[in-house]
C-alpha positions in Angstrom: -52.4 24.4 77.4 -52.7 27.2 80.6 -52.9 30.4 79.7 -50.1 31.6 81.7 -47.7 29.1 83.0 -44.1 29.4 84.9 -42.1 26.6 85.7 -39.0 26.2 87.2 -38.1 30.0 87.2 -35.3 30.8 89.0 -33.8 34.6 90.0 -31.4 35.7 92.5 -30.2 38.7 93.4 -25.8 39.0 92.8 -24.8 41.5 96.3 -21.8 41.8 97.6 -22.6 39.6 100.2 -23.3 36.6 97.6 -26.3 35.3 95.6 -29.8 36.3 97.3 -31.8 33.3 96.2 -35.4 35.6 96.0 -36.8 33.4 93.2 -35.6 29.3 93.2 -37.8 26.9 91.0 -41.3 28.2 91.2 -43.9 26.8 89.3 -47.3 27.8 88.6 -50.1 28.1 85.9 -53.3 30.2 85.0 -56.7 30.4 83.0 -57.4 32.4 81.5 -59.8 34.4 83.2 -59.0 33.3 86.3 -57.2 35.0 89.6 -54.4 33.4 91.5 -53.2 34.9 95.0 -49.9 34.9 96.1 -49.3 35.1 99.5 -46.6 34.5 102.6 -44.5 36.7 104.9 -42.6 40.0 103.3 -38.7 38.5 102.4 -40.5 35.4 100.8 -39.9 36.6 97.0 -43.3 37.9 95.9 -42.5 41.0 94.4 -39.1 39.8 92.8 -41.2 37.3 91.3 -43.8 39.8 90.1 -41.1 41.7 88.7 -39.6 39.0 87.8 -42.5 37.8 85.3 -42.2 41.0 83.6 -38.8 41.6 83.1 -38.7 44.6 85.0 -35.5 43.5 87.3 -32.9 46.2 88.2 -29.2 45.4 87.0 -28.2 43.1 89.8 -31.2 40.4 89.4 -30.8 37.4 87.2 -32.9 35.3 85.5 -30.8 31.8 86.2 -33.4 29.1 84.6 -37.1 28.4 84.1 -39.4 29.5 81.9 -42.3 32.1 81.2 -44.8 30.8 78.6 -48.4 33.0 77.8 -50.5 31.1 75.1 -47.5 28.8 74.2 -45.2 31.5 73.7 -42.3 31.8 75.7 -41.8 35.3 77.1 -37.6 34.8 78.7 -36.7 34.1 74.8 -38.2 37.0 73.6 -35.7 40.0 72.4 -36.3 42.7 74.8 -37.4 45.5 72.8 -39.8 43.3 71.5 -40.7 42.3 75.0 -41.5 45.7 75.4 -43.3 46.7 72.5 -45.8 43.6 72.4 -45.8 42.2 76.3 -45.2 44.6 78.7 -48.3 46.6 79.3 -50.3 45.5 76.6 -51.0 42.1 77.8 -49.5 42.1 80.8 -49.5 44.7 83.4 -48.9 45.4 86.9 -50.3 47.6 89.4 -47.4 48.5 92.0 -47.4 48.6 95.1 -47.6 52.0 97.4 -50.0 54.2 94.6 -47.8 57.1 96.9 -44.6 56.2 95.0 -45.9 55.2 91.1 -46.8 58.5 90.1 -45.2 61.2 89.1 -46.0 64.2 91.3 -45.0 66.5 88.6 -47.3 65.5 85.9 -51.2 65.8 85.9 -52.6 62.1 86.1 -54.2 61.8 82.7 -51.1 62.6 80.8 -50.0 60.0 83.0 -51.9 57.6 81.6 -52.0 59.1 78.3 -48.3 58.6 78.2 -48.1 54.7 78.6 -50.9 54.6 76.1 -48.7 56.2 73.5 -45.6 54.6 74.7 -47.3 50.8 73.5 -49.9 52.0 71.0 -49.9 53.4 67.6 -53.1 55.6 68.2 -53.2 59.5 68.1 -52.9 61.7 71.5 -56.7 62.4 70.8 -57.7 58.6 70.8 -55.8 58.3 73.8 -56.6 61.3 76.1 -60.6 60.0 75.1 -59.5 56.6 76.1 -57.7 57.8 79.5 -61.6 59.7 80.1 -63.3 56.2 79.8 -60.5 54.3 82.4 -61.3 57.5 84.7 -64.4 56.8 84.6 -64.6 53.1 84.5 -62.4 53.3 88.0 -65.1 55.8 89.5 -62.9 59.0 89.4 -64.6 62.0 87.0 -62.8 62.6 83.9 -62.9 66.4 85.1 -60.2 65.4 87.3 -57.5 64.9 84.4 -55.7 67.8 84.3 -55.1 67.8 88.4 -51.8 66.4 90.1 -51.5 63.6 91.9 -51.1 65.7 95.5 -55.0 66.2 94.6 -55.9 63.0 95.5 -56.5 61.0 98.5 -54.9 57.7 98.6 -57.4 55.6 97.3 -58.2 57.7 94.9 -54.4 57.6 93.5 -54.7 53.7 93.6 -57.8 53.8 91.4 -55.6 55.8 88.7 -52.7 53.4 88.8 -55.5 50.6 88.5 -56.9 52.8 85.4 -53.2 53.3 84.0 -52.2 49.3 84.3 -55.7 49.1 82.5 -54.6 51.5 79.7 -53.6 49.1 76.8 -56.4 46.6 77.3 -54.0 43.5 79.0 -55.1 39.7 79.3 -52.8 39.8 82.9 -52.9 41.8 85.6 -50.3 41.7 88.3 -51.3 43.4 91.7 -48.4 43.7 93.9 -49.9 44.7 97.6 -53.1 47.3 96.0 -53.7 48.7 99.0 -51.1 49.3 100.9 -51.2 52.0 103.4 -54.9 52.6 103.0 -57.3 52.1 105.6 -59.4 49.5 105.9 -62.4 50.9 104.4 -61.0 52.5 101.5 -59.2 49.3 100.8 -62.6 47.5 100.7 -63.6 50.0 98.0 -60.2 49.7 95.7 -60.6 45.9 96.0 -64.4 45.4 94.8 -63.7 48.1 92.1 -60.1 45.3 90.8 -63.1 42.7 91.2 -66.0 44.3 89.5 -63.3 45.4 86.7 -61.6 41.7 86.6 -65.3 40.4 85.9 -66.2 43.0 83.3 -63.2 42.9 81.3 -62.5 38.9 81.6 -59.2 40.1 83.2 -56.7 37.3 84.4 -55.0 37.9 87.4 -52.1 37.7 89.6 -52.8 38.9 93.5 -49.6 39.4 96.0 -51.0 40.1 99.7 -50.0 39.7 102.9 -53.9 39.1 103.7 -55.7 35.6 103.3 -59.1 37.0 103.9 -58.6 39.0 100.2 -57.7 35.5 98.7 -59.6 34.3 100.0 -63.0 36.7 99.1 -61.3 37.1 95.7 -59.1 34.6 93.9 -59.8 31.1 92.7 -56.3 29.6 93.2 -53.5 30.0 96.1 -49.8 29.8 96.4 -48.4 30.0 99.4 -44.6 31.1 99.1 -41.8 30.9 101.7 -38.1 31.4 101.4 -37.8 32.0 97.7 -39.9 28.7 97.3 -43.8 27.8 96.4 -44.5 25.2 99.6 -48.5 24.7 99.1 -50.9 25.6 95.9 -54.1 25.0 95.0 -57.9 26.5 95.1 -58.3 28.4 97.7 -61.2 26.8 99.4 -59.2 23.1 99.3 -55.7 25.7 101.0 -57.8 27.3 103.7 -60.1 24.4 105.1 -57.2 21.6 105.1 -53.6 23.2 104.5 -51.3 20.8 104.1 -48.2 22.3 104.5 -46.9 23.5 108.7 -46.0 27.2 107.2 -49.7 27.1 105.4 -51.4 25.9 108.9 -49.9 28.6 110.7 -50.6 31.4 108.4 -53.9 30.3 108.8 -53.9 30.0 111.8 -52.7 33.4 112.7 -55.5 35.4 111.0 -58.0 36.0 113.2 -61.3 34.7 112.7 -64.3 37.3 113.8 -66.8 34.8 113.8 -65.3 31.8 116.1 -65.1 32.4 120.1 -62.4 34.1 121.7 -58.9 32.5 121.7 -55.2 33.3 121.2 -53.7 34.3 118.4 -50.8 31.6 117.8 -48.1 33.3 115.9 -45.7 31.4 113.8 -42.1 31.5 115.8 -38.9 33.2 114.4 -38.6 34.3 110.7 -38.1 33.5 107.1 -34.5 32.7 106.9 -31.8 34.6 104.8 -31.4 34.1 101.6 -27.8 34.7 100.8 -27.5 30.9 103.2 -30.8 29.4 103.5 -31.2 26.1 105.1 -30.5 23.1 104.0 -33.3 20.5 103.2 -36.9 22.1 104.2 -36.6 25.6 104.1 -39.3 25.8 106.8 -37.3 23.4 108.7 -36.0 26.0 111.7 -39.7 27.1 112.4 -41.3 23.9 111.9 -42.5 21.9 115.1 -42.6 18.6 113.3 -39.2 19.1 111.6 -37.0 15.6 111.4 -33.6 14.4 110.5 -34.4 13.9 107.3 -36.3 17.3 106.8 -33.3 18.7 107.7 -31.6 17.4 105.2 -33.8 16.4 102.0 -35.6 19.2 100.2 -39.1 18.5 99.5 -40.2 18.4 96.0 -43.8 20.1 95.5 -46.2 17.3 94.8 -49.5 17.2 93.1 -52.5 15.3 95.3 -56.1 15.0 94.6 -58.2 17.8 93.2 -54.9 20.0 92.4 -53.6 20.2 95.4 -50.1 20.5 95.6 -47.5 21.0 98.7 -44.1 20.5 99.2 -43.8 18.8 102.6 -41.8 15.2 104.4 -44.7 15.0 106.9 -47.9 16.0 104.4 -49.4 13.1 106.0 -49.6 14.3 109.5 -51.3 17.5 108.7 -53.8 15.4 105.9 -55.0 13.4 108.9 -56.2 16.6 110.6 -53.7 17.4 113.1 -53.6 20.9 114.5 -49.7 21.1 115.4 -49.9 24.5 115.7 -52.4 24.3 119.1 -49.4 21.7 120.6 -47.2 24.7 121.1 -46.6 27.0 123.5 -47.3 30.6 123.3 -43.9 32.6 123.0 -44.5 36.1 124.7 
């Protein structure tokens, strides 16, 4: 039995425009121990599902069908205060993203901490303000620092105490929505190896949403790509990256560049994910794709399991399997 396992979960969004289908029918699993990164284009329905898997929706989101099941328990069954007394930051919790908007620029950051410590624990303020100086220090920031506000701090240094403060109550699960947004390149580097170096210490599990396949790549076992509300392509990440299976995959791919080859173009993927209020009918994909059919346009593709785990949801799976770069066919739009 996975450690963590979704399947079939399905949430939209009720608006006034109709039902925004963020979340329909995704399906994943964990070990424990192990990381899995999330990735596609912003409107795809990461972060609704991230919010999603803990319960954290705002009044218009629905939870529609599917389940949530950690160690065999389900999680969408459970009552919600005791969702929130035994699941929700003590075994599973999330680092948001933009450290800019998670904490409170009125309080100092270790009563910050100290807070959701108290909040899910049944310890005494002294127990936690010493715990909140060992996750200061564990995340490379001096415990002299407690008492200062968050204004104090450069950005990475407010990401390391939102890693310290989803660290607080000792979770099994981490989900990182987007760590290190808005940092620069070289401060990101440093907030990342420190989510690694804590993920190995601690035998964290972990769920990573980026827009960046070279972090999946460096640091999660397992990918899912996600497009449209939908999971198209999953699998380790080494089998994803060296033969995607799936067109949206290919050209993701594709479009990162690659320091170490020669010189070329950078293909972008035309047009964008659709919207979900109407999506398309059959393949999601199907407006964008350059091998889209008759019949893609009209039958959805079920995601199917291949050899070694991989799974993709895809009418023409075969094309791409033989090695095909459809993506070099096309034409360069300016």
């Amino acid at each position: 039995m996975p450690f963590f396992e979704v399947r079939d979960l399905t949430m939209y969004y009720q608006t006034l425009r109709g039902q925004v289908k963020a979340v329909d029918g995704v399906s994943f699993s964990l070990e424990k121990g192990k990381a899995l990164g999330i990735a596609g284009e912003s409107g795809c329905g990461k972060s609704s599902m991230a919010l999603t898997l803990l319960r954290l929706l705002p009044n218009n989101g629905r939870i529609l069908a599917g389940s949530i099941a950690m160690d065999g328990m389900s999680l969408l069954d459970m009552p919600e205060e005791t969702f929130r007394k035994t699941i929700r930051w003590k075994r599973i919790s999330m680092i948001f993203q933009g450290a800019m908007n998670a904490l409170n620029p009125v309080h100092r950051i270790g009563n910050q901490i100290v807070e959701a410590i108290l909040t899910h624990e049944d310890v005494s303020r002294e127990e936690a303000v010493k715990r909140t100086h060992d996750l200061l220090n564990m995340v490379g920031i001096s415990p002299k620092r407690f008492g200062d506000y968050p204004h104090e701090f450069s950005g990475g240094m407010k990401q390391r105490v939102v890693i310290a403060m989803a660290l607080a109550c000792n979770p099994d699960l981490v989900i990182a929505d987007e760590p290190t947004t808005a940092l620069d390149v070289i401060v990101q580097a440093q907030v990342l190896k420190a989510i690694e170096d804590l993920r190995s210490r601690l035998q964290l599990s972990m769920i990573l949403i980026t827009h960046d396949l070279s972090v999946i790549a460096q640091f999660c076992d397992d990918v899912a790509i996600m497009y449209a509300g939908k999971i198209v392509e999953r699998g380790s990440a080494g089998d994803v990256y060296s033969r995607p299976l799936h067109p949206y995959t290919a050209g993701l791919v594709r479009a990162f560049p690659n320091i170490a080859a020669g010189r070329s173009i950078i293909r972008s993927i035309p047009g964008s994910p659709p919207n979900l209020v109407d999506p398309p009918a059959g393949c999601r994909f199907h407006p964008r794709c350059p091998l889209a059919d008759d019949r893609c346009r009209a039958e959805e593709p079920v995601l199917t399991a291949r050899s070694g785990g991989h799974a993709v949801a895809c009418h023409k799976v075969d094309v791409l399997a033989g090695g095909r770069d459809i993506w070099q066919e096309q034409p360069q739009s300016a």
